[in-house]
Backbone bond lengths (Angstrom), bond angles and torsions (degrees), N, CA, C in turn:
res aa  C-N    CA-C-N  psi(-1)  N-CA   C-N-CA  omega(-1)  CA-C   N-CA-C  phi
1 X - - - 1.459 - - 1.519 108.20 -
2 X 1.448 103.08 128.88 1.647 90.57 176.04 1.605 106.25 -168.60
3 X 1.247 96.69 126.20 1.643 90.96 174.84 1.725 119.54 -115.33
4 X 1.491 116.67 -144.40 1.283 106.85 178.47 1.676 115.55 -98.71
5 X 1.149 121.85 122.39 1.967 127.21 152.65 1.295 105.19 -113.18
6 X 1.139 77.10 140.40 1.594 88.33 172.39 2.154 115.19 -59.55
7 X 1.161 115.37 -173.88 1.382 120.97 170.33 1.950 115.41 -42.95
8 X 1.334 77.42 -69.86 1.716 84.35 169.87 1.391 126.84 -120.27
9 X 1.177 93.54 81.20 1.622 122.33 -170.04 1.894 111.24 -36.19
10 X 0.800 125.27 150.99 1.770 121.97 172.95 1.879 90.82 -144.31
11 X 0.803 124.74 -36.81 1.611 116.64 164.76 1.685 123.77 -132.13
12 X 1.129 121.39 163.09 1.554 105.05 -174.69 2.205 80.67 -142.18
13 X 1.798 92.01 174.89 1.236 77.44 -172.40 2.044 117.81 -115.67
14 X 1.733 98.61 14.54 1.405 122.70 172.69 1.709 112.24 -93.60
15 X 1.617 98.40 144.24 1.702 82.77 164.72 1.796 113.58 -72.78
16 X 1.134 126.83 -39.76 1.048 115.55 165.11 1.937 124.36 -26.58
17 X 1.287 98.95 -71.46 1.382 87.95 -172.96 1.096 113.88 -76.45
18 X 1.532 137.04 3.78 1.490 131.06 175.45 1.606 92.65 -88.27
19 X 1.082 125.72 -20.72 1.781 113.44 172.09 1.633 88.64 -67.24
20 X 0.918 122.86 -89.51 1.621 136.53 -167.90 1.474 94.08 -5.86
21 X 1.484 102.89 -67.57 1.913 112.10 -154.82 1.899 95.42 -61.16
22 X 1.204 114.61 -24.06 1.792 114.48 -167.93 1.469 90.99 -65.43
23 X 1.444 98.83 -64.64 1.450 109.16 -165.52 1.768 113.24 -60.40
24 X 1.168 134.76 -23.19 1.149 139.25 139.26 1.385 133.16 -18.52
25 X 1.483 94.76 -67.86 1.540 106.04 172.07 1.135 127.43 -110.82
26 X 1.219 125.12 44.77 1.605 163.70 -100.52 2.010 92.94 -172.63
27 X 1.506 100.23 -65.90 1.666 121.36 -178.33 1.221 78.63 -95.52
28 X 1.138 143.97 -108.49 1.253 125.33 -135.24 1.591 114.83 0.56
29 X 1.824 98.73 -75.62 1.183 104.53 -170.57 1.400 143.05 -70.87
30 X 1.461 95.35 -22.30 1.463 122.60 148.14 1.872 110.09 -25.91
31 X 1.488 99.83 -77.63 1.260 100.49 -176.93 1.282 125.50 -93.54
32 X 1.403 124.60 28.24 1.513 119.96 138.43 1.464 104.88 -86.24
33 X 1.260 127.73 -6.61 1.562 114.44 -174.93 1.206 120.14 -67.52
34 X 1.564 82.69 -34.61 2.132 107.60 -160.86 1.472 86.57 -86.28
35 X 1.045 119.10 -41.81 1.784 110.00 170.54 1.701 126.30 -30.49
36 X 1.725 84.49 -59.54 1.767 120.82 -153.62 2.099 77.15 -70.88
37 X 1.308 122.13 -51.19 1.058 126.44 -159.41 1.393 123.59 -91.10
38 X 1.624 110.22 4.81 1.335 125.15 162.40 1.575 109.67 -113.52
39 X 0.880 137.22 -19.83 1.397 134.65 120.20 1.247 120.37 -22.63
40 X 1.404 137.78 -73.45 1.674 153.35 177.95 1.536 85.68 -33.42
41 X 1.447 127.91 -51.20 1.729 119.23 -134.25 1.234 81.80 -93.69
42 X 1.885 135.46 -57.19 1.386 116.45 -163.28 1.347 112.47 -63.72
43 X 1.537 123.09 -35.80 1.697 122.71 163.93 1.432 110.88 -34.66
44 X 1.172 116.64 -72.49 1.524 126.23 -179.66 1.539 126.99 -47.20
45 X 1.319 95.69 -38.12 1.582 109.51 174.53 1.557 96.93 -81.83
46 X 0.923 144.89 -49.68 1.641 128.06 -174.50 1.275 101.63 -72.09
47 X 1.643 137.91 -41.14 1.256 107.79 175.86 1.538 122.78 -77.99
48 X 1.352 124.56 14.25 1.394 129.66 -178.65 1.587 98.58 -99.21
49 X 1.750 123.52 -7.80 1.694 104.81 -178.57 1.216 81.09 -105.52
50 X 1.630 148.25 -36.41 1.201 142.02 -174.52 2.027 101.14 -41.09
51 X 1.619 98.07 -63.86 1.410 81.60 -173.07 1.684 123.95 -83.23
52 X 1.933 117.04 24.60 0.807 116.44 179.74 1.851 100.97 -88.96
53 X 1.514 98.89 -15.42 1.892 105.67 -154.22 1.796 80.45 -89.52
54 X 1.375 111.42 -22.88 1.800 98.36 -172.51 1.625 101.87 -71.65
55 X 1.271 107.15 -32.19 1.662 103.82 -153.58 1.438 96.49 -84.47
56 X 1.683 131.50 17.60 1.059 137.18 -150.48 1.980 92.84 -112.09
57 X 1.308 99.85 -28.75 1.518 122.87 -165.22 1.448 111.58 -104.32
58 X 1.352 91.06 -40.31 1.573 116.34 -167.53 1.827 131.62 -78.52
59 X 1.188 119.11 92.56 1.030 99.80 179.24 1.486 121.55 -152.09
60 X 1.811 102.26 152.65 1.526 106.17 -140.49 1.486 110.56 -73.72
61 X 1.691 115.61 11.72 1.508 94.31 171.53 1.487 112.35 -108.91
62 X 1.725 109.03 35.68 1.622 102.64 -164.09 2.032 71.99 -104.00
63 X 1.216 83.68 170.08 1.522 109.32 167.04 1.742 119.50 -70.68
64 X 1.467 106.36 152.15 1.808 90.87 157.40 1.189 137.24 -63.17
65 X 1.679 100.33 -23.12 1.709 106.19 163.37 1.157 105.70 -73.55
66 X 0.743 174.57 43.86 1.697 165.00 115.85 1.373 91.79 -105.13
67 X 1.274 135.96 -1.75 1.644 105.51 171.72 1.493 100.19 -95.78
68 X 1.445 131.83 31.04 1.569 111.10 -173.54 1.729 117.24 74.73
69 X 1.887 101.94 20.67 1.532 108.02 -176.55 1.791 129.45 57.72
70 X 1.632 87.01 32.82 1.763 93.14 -168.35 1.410 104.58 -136.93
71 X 0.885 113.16 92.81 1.879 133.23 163.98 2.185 95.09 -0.33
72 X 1.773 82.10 133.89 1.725 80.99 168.42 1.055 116.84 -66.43
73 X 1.118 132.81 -18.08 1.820 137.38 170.98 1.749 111.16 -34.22
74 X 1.376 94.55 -58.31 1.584 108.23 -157.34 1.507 108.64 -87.71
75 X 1.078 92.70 7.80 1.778 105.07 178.69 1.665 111.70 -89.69
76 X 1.727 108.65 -25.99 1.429 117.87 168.17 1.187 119.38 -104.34
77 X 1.193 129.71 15.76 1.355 133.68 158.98 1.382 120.81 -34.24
78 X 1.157 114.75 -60.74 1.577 122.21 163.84 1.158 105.41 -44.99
79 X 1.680 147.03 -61.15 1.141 123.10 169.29 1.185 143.74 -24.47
80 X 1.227 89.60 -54.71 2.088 127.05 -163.34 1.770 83.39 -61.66
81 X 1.141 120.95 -69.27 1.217 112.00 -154.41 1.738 123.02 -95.01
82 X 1.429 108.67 -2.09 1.475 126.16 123.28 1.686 104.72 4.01
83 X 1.756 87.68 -96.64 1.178 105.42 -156.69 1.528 124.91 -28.37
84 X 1.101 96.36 -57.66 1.942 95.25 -168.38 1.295 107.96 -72.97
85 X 1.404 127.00 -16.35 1.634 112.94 -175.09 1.720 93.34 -97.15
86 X 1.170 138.17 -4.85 1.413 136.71 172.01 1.794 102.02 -74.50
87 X 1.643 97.81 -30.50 1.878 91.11 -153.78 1.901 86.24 -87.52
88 X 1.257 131.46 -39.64 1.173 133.82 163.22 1.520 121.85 -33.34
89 X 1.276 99.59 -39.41 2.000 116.39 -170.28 1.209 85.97 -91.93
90 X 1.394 146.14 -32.28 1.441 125.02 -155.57 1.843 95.25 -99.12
91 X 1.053 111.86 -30.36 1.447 119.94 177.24 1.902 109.21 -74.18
92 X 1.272 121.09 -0.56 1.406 134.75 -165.63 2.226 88.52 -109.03
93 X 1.551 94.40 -63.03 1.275 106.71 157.67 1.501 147.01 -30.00
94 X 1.429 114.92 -35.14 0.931 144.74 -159.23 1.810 94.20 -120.93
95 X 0.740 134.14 -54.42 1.329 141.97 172.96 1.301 105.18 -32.64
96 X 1.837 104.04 -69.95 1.546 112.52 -163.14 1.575 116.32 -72.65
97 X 1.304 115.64 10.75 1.605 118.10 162.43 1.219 111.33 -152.41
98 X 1.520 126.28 37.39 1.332 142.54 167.74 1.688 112.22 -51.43
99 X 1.783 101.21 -41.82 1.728 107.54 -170.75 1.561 105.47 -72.87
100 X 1.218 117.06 -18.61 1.028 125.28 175.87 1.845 150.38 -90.59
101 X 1.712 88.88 -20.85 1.319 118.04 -178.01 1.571 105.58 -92.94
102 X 1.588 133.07 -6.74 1.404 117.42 -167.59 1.364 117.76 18.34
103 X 1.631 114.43 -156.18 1.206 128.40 -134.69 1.571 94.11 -65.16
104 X 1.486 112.67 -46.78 1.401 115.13 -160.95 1.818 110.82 -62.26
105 X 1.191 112.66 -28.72 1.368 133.70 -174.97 1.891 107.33 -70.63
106 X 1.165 110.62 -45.68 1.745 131.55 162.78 0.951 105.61 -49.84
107 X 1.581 124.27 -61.81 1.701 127.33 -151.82 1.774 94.56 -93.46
108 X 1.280 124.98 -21.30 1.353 116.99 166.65 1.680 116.61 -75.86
109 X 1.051 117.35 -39.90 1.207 135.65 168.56 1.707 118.04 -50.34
110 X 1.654 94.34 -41.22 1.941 91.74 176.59 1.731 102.14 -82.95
111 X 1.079 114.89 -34.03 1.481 125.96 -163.30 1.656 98.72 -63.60
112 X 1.100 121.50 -49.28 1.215 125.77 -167.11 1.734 119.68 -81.00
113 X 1.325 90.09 -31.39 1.645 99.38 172.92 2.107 107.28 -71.74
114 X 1.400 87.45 -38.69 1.814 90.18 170.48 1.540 114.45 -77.71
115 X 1.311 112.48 -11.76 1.956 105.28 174.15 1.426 87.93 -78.52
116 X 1.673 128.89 -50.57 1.235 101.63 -154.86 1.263 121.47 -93.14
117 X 1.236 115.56 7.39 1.806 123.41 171.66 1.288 109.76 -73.64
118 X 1.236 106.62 -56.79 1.765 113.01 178.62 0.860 120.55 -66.40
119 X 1.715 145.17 -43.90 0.822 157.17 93.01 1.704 109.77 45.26
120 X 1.447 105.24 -86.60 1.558 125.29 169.59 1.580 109.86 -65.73
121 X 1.152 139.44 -6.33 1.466 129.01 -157.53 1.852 78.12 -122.08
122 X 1.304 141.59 -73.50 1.476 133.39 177.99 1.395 110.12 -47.83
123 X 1.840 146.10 -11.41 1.085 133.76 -170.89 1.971 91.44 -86.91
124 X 1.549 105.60 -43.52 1.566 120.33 -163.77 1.879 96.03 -56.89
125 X 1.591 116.90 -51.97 0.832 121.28 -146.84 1.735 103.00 -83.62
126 X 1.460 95.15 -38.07 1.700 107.08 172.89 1.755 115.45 -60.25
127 X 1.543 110.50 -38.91 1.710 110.28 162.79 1.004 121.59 -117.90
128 X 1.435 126.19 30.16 1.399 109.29 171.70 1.658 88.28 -123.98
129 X 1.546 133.04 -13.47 1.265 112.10 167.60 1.463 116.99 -141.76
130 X 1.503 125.53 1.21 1.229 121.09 156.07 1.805 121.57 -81.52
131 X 1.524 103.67 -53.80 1.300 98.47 159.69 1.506 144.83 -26.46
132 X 1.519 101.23 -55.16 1.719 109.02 165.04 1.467 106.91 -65.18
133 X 1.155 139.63 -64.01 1.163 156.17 -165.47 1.328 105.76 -43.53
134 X 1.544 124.13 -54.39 1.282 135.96 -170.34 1.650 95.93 -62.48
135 X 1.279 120.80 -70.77 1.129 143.34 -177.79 1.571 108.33 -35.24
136 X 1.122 119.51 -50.26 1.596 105.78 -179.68 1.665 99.69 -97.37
137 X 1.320 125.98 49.73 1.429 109.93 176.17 2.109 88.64 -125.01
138 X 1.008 115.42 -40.62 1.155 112.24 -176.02 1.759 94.13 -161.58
139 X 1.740 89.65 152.19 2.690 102.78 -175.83 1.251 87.50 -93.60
140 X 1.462 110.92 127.07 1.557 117.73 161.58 1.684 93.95 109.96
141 X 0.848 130.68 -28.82 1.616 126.12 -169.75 1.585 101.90 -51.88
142 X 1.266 116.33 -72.43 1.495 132.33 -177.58 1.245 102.32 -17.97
143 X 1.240 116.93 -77.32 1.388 153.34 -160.73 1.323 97.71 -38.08
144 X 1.853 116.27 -64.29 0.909 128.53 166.32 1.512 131.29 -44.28
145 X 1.086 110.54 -33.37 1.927 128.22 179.55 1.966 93.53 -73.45
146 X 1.328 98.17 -68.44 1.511 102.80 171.46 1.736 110.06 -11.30
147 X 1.146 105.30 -79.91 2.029 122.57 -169.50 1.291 95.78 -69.78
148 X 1.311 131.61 -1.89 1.581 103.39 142.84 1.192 140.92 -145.75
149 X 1.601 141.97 132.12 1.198 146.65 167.93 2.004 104.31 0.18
150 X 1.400 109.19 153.30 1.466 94.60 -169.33 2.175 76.88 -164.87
151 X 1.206 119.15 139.12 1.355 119.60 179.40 1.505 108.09 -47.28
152 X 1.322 125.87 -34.77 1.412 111.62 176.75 1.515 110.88 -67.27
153 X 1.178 118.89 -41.41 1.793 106.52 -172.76 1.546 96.46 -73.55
154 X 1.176 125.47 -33.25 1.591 111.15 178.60 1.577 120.36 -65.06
155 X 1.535 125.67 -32.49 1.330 124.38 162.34 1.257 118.67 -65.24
156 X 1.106 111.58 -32.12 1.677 120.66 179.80 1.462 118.72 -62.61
157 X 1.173 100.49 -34.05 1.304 124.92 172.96 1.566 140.71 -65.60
158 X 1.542 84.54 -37.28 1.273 100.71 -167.14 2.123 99.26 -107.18
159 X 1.369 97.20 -40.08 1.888 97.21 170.97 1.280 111.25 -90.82
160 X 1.368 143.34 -5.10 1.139 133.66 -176.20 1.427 109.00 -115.90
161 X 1.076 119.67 -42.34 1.312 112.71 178.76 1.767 120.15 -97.89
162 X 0.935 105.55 -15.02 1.578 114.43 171.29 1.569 103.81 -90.29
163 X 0.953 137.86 -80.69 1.461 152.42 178.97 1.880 102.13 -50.46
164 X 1.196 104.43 -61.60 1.596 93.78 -171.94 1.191 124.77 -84.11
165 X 1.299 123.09 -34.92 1.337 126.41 -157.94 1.742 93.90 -119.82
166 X 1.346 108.68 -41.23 1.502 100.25 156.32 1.315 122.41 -48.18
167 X 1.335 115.27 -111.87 1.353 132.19 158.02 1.387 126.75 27.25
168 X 1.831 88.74 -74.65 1.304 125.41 -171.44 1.502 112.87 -50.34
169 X 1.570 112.58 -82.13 1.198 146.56 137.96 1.939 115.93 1.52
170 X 1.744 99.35 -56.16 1.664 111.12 -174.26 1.739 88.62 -69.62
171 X 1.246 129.69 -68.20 1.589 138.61 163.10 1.272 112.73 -17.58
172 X 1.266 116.72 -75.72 1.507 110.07 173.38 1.403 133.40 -66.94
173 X 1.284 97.01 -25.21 1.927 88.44 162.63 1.473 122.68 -68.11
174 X 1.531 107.17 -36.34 1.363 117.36 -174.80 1.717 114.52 -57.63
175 X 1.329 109.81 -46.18 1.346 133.18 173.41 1.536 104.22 -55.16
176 X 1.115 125.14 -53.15 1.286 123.65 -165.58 1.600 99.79 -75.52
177 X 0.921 109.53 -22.65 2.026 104.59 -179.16 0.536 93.11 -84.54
178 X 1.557 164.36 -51.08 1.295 168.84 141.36 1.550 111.68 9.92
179 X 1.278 102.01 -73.46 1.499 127.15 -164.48 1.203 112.56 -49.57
180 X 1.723 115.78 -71.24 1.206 137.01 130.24 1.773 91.83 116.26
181 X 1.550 89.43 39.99 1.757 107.61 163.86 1.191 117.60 -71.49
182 X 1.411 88.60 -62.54 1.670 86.57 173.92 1.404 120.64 -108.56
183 X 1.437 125.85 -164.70 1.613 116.86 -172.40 1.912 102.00 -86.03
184 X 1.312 85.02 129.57 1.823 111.35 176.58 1.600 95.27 -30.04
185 X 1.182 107.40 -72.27 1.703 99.84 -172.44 1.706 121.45 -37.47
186 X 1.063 121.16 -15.80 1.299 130.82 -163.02 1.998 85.28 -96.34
187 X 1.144 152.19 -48.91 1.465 160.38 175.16 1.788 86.17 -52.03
188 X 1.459 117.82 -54.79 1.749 102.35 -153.87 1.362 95.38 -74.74
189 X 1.765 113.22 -32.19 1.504 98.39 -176.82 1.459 123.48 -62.17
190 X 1.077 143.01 -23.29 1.341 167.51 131.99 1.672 106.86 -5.35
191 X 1.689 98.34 -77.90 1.753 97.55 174.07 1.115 118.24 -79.57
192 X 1.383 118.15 3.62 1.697 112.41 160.59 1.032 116.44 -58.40
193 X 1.821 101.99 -62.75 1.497 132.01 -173.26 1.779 86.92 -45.72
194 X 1.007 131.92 -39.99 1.742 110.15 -163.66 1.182 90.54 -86.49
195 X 0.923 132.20 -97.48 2.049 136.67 -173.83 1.398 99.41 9.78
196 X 1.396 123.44 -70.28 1.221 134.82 -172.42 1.369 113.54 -59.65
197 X 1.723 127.40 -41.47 1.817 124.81 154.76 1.259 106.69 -54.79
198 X 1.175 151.05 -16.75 1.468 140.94 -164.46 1.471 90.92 -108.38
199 X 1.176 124.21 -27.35 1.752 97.38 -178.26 1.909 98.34 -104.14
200 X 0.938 133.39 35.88 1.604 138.48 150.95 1.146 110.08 -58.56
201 X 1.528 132.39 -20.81 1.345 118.32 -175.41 1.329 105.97 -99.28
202 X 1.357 131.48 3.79 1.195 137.03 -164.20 1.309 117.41 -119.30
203 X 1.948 92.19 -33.88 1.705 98.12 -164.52 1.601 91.98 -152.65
204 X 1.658 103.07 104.70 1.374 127.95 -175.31 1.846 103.25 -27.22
205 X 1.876 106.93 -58.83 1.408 97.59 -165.92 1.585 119.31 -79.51
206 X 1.253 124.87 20.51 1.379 137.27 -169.36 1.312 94.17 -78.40
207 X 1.015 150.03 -65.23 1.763 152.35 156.65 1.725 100.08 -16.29
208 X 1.068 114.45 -80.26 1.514 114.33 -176.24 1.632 104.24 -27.44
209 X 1.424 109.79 -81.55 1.783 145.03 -177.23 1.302 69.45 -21.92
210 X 1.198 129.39 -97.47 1.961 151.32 -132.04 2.015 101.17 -49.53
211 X 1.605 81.34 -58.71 1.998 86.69 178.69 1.167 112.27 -61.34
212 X 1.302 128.85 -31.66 1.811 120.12 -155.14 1.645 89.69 -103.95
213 X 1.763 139.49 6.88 0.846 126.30 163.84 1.610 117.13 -109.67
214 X 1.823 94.45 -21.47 1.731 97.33 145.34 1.493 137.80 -51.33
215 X 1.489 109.66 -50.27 1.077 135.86 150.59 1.889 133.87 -19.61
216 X 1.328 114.10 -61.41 1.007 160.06 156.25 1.616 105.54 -37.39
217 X 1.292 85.41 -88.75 1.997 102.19 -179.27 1.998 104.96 -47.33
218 X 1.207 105.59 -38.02 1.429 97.99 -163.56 1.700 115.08 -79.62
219 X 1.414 103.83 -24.93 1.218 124.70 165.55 1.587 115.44 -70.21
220 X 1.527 117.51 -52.48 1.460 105.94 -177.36 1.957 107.72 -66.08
221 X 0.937 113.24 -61.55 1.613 121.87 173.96 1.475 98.70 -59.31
222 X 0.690 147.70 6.46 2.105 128.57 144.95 1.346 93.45 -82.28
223 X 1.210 100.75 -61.53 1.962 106.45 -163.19 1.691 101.08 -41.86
224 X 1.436 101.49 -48.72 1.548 95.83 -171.02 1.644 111.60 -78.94
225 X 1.283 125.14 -16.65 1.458 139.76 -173.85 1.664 95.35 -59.45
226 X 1.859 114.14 -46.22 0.982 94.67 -150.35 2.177 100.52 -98.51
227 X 0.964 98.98 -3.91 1.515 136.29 176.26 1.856 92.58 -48.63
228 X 1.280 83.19 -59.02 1.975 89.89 -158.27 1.297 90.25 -91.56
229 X 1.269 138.78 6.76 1.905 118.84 164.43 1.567 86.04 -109.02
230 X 1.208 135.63 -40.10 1.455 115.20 -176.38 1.548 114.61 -52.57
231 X 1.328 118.06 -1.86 1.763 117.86 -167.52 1.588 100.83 -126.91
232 X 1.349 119.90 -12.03 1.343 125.45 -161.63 1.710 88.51 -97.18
């Protein structure tokens, strides 16, 4: 059955080809998403090693004069805004081997999106308004809070990085080797990235290790996300 549309059809006058034209622009949009959303992940992933190379220099008991006269706030900016184009890329991520990852692939997928919200929402709130705050109340206090454990770094610790970014993270890598959407190495980097958040409480540079292999992963899988719809 077939009648006349033009080149780029917007109605046809069969049910047949009005399925065709749905399903058409159906993918179309599909794959500008996975585009728009493998894009999101390499954005996100480069600004997540940017603020891995600051926190390398950076640290919250130096002064603003020694930071180059710029509030510790603005030193995680790159973090802060990380976040949402990582959770966009990982949701682009998660998409493109969703049929494949079942339950375990879902429940890694929620787990991990909740390590890194909370995660990101106590880092904003811990330096963008306890930090200052502490700092002009009494010199040396910080410093002091610093050297010791305090119930927020212990919850943080224990639901965000064990449960979310652990967990999460161990789940979603597993799923993704599984799937075998994307390349296996991209699943182990994943449960690295957690192993390495779970020993932060033990071993100062385990945070670094964990981000710059977060980092890493979100950047190679966008790049390639958008790789395999540019050819598809």
């Amino acid at each position: 059955m077939y009648s006349a549309c033009s080149s780029y059809p917007r109605t046809c006058r069969t049910g047949t080809e009005t399925v065709f034209l749905r399903d058409w622009k159906v993918e179309m949009s599909s794959g500008r998403l996975f585009r728009l959303g493998g894009l999101s992940a390499v954005l996100g992933g480069a600004l997540m090693a940017l603020d891995v190379v600051f926190h390398l220099f950076v640290d919250d008991t130096l002064s603003p004069e020694e930071l180059g006269g710029l509030a510790h706030e603005l030193w995680h900016v790159p973090g802060i805004v990380a976040l949402p184009l990582a959770l966009l890329g990982l949701i682009a991520i998660y998409l493109g081997q969703s049929s494949q990852t079942g339950q375990t692939g879902l429940w890694g997928f929620v787990l991990l999106v909740f390590g890194m919200t909370i995660g990101a929402i106590y880092s904003t709130v811990f330096h963008g308004l306890f930090v200052p705050a502490i700092e002009g109340i009494e010199s040396g206090l910080f410093e002091t809070l610093v050297d010791n454990t305090t119930a927020a770094q212990f919850y943080r610790g224990v639901v965000v990085q064990a449960l979310g970014l652990g967990l999460g993270a161990i789940l979603f890598g597993i799923s993704t080797i599984r799937a075998k959407v994307y390349p296996s190495l991209a699943g182990y980097m994943f449960i690295a990235a957690a192993l390495f958040a779970g020993l932060n409480e033990a071993w100062e540079g385990g945070q670094l290790v964990s981000r710059t292999l977060f980092a890493a992963v979100f950047v190679w899988l966008g790049a390639y996300l958008r790789r395999r719809m540019a050819h598809s």
